[in-house]
TORVO-882054 format. One record per residue (C-alpha): x, y, z. Coordinates in pm, whole numbers. Layout:
<guvos>
+--------+--------+--------+
:      u :      v :      w :
+--------+--------+--------+
:      X :      Y :      Z :
...
+--------+--------+--------+
</guvos>
This chain:
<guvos>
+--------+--------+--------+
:      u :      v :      w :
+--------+--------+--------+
:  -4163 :   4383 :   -450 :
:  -3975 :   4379 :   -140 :
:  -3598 :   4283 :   -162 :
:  -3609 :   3939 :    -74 :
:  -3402 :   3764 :    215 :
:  -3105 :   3520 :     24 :
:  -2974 :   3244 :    275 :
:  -2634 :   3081 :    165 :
:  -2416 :   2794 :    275 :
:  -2181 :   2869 :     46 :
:  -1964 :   2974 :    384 :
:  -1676 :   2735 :    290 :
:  -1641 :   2821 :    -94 :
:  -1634 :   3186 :    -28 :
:  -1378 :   3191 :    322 :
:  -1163 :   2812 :    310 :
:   -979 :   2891 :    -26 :
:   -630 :   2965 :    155 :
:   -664 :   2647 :    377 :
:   -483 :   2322 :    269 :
:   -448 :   2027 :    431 :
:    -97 :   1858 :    346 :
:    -78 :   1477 :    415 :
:    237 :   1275 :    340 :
:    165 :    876 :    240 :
:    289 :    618 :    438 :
:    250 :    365 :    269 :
:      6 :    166 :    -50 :
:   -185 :   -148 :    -14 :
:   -269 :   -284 :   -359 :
:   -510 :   -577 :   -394 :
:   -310 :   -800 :   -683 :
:   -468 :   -787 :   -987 :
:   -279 :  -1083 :  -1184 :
:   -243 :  -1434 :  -1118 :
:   -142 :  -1740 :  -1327 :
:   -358 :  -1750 :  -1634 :
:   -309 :  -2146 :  -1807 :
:   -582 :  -2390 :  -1861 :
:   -666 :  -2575 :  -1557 :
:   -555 :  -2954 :  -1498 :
:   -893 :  -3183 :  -1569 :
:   -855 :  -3272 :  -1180 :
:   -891 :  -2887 :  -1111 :
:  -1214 :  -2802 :   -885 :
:  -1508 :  -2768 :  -1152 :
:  -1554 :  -2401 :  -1095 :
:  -1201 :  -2320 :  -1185 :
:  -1242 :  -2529 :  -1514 :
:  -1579 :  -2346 :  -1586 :
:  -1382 :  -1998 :  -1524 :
:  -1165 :  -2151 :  -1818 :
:  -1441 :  -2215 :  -2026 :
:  -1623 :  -1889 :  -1994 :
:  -1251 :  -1703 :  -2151 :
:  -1232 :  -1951 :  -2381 :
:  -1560 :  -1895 :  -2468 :
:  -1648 :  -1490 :  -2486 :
:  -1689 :  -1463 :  -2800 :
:  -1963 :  -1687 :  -2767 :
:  -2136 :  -1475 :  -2490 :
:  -2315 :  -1189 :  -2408 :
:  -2082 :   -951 :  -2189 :
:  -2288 :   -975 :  -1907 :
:  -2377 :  -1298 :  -1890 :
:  -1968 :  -1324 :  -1959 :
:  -1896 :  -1079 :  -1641 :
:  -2161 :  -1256 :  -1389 :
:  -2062 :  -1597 :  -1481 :
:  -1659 :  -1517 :  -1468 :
:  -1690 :  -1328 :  -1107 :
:  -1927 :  -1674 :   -982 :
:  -1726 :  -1917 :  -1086 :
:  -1416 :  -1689 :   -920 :
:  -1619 :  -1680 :   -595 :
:  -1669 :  -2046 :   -610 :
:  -1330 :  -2097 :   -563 :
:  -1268 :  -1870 :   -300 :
:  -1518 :  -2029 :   -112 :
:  -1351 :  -2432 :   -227 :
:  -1062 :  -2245 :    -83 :
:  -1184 :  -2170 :    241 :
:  -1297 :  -2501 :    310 :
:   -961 :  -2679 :    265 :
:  -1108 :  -2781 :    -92 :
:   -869 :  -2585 :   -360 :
:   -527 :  -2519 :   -332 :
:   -315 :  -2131 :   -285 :
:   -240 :  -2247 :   -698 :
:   -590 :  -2289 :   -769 :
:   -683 :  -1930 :   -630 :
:   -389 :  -1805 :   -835 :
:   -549 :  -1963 :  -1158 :
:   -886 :  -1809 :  -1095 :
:   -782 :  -1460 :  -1041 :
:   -576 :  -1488 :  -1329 :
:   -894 :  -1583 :  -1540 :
:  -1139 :  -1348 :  -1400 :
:   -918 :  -1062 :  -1458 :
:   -827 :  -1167 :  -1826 :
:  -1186 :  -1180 :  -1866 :
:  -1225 :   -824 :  -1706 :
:   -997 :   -661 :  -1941 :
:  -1110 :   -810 :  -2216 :
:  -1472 :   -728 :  -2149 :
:  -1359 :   -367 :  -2080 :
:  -1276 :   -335 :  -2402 :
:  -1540 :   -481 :  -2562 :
:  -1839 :   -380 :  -2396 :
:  -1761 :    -76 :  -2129 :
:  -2087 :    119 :  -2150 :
:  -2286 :   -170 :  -2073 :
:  -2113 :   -339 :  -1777 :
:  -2036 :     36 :  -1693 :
:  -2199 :    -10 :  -1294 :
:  -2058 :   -381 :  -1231 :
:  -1680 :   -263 :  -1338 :
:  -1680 :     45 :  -1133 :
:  -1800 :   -201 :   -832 :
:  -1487 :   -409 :   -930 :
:  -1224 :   -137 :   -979 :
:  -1373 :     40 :   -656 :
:  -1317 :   -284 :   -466 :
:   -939 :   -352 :   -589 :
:   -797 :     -1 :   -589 :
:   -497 :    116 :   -389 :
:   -551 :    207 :    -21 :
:   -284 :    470 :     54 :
:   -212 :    506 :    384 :
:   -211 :    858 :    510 :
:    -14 :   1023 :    822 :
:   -402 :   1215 :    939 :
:   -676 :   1152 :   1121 :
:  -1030 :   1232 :    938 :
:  -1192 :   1291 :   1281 :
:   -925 :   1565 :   1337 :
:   -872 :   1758 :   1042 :
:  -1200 :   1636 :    811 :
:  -1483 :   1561 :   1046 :
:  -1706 :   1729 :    795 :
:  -1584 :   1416 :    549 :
:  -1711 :   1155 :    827 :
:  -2020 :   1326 :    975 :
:  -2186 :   1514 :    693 :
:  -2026 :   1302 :    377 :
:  -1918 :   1667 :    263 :
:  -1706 :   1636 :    -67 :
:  -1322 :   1746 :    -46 :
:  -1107 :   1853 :   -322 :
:   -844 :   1644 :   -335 :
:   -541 :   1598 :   -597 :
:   -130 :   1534 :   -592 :
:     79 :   1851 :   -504 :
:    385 :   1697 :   -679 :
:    471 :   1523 :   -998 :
:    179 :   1737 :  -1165 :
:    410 :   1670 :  -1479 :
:    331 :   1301 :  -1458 :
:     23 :   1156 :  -1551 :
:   -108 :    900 :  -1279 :
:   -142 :    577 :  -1338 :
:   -324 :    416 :  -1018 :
:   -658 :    466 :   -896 :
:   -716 :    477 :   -494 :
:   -888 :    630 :   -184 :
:   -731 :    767 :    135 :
:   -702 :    569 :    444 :
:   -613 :    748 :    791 :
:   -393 :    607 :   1095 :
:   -688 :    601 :   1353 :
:   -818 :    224 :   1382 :
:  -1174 :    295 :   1286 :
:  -1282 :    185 :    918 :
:  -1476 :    505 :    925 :
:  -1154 :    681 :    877 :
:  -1107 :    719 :    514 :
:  -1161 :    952 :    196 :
:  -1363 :    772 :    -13 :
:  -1577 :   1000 :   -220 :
:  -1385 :   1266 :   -411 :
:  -1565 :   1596 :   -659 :
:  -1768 :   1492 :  -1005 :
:  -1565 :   1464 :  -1324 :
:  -1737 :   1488 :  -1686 :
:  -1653 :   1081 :  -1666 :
:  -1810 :   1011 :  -1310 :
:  -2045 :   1244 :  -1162 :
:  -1949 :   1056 :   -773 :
:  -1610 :    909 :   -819 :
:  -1514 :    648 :   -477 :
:  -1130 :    661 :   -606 :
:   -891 :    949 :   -693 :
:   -591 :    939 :   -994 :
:   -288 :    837 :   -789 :
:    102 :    793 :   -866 :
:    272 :    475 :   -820 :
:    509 :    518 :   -512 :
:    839 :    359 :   -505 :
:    957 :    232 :   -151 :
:   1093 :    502 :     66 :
:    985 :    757 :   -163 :
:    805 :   1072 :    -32 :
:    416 :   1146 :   -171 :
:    236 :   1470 :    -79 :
:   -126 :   1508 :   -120 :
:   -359 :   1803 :    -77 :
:   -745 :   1843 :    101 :
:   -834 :   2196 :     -8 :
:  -1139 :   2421 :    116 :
:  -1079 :   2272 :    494 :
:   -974 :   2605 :    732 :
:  -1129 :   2697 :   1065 :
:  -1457 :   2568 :   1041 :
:  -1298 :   2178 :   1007 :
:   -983 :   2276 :   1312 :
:  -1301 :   2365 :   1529 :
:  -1507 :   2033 :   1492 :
:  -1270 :   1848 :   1467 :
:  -1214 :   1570 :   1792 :
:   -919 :   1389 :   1997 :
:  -1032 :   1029 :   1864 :
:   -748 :    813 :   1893 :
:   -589 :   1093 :   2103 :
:   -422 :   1253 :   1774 :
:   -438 :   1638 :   1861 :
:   -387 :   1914 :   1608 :
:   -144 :   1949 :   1329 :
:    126 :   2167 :   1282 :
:     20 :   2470 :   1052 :
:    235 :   2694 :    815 :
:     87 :   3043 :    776 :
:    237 :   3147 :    429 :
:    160 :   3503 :    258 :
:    248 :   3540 :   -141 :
:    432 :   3879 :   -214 :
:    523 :   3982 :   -587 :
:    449 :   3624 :   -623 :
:    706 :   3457 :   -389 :
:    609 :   3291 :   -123 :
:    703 :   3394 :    207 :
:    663 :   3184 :    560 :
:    543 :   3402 :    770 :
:    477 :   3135 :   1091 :
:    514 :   2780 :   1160 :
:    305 :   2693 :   1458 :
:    344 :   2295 :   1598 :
:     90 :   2077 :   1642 :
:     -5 :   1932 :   1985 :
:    243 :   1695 :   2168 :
:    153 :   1359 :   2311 :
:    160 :   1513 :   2639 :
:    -42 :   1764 :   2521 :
:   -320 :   1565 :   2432 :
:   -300 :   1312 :   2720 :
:   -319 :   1619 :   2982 :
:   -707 :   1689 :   2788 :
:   -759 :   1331 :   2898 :
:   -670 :   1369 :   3269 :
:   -273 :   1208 :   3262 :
:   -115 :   1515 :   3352 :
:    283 :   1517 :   3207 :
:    456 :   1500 :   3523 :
:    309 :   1259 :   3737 :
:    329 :    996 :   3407 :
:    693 :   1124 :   3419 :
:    719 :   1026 :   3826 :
:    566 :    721 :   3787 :
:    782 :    572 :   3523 :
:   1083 :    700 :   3684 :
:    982 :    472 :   4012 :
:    946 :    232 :   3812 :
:   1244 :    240 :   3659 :
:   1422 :    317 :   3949 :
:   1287 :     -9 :   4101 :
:   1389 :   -235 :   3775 :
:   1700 :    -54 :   3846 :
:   1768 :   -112 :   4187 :
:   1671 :   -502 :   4143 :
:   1897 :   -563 :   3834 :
:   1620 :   -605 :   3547 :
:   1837 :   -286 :   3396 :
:   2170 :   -166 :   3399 :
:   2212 :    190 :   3456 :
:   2304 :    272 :   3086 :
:   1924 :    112 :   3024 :
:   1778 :    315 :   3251 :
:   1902 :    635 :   3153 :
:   1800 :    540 :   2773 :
:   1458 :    447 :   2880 :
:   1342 :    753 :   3064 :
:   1505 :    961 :   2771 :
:   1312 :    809 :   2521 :
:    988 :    811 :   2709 :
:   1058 :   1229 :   2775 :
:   1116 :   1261 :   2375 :
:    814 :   1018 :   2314 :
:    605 :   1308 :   2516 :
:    738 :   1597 :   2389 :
:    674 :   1381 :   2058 :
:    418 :   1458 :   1765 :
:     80 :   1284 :   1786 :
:    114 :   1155 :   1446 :
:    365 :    902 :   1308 :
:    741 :   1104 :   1294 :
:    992 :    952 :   1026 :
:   1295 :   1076 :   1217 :
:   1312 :    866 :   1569 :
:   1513 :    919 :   1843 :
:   1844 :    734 :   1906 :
:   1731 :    523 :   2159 :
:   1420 :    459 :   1986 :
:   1642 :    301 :   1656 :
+--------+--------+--------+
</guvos>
């Protein structure tokens, strides 16, 4: 037989495994999953008082029956909401109820309301807010769906207690890791295990098996340019930085775009000059304003903790 011709596209499992993508969280949106849970006055709208009934009441059902009557009744007041018709106490009372029912239903019957409570769950988890851009340094994610590894690179010793998805700092809703690899548990998972983040606290988390072929595709949408990289080699097992090269500057990226550094720079100075020279800004103004516009250029494309002084 003659040796037969093997085609791969195994390219990024067999070349990406030193690439990592490091993103720091900026910050967590959580949808809240508790309100007030008490029976509802007998003036309450009739849907919250049925919500009351059907937890009263589970024993009494079948779970399903249970779930799709509990999430109704729940949207029925939303809507009374809406229209001026039930008050911000009434919504309260019915999340309250529909998520006592949820848990309790979870426990009872999880294999058989298995799809509907991973719709649920997949609709309240945690959004964390993430300093990248998926069209810069994931396109594959956007354009191809193309599954990323994805996990915590700190407080591995704790086990996490949130589930969420990743949401980038370019405005389009496109911009988000939502999909993550198969576990024995979920063979497509929307949400990854997360920590809990206390305010002000610093979260790191890794996109593995990205490298050169992502850097290349990747685009300027939202005018956020490349990120820094950190070219690390291991020796006797320490590791050893061996370059750090920065990421594009604002001015960097605005010079692809046709606004070349200098002439922004001479424009705002007349300008400036002008506010000056008519009394709109005192000369200690002035001097703080071009300043901060120069470090604003020289700046990082993506959100920088550390301002500058005139910036605070």
């Amino acid at each position: 037989l003659p040796h037969p011709d093997i085609l791969s596209e195994s390219g990024r499992a067999l070349v990406a495994h030193h690439a990592v993508l490091v993103i720091n969280v900026l910050g967590v949106g959580s949808e809240p999953r508790r309100g007030r849970v008490h029976r509802p006055e007998a003036n309450a709208p009739l849907p919250l008082r049925q919500l009351w009934d059907t937890l009263d009441s589970l024993e009494e059902l079948s779970p399903r029956e249970a779930f799709h009557d509990a999430q109704s009744y729940r949207e029925e007041v939303q809507r009374l909401f809406a229209l001026g018709h039930a008050s911000l106490e009434d919504l309260s009372v019915a999340d309250g109820l529909f998520w006592r029912v949820f848990d309790q239903l979870a426990r009872r019957a999880p294999e058989e309301l298995a799809d509907e409570m991973d719709a649920i769950r997949t609709g309240s988890a945690d959004k964390y807010f993430c300093n990248f851009s998926v069209f810069r340094s994931l396109p594959d994610a956007w354009a191809l769906g193309q599954v990323f590894p994805v996990a915590p690179i700190h407080r591995l010793d704790e086990p996490p207690t949130r589930e969420g998805y990743l949401v980038d700092v370019t405005c389009d809703s496109d911009g988000r890791l939502a999909r993550f690899p198969a576990h024995p548990n979920d063979p497509a998972p929307k949400t990854l295990p997360l920590h809990a983040i206390e305010e002000h606290e610093e979260y790191f988390i890794g996109v593995f098996l990205v490298g050169a072929y992502q850097e290349t595709l990747g685009g300027l949408h939202n005018l956020f340019g490349d990120t820094h990289a950190v070219h690390v080699r291991l020796e006797d097992g320490e590791p050893h930085i061996e370059q750090v090269v920065e990421g594009e500057s604002v001015a960097d990226v605005l010079d692809w775009v046709q606004f070349p550094k200098q002439v922004l720079l001479d424009r705002v100075r007349r300008e400036v000059e002008r506010a000056r020279a008519e009394g709109r800004l005192s000369a200690r103004e002035a001097t703080a304003f071009l300043r901060f516009y120069r470090e604003g250029l020289a700046g990082y494309t993506y959100l920088e903790e550390n301002l500058p002084p005139a910036a605070q």
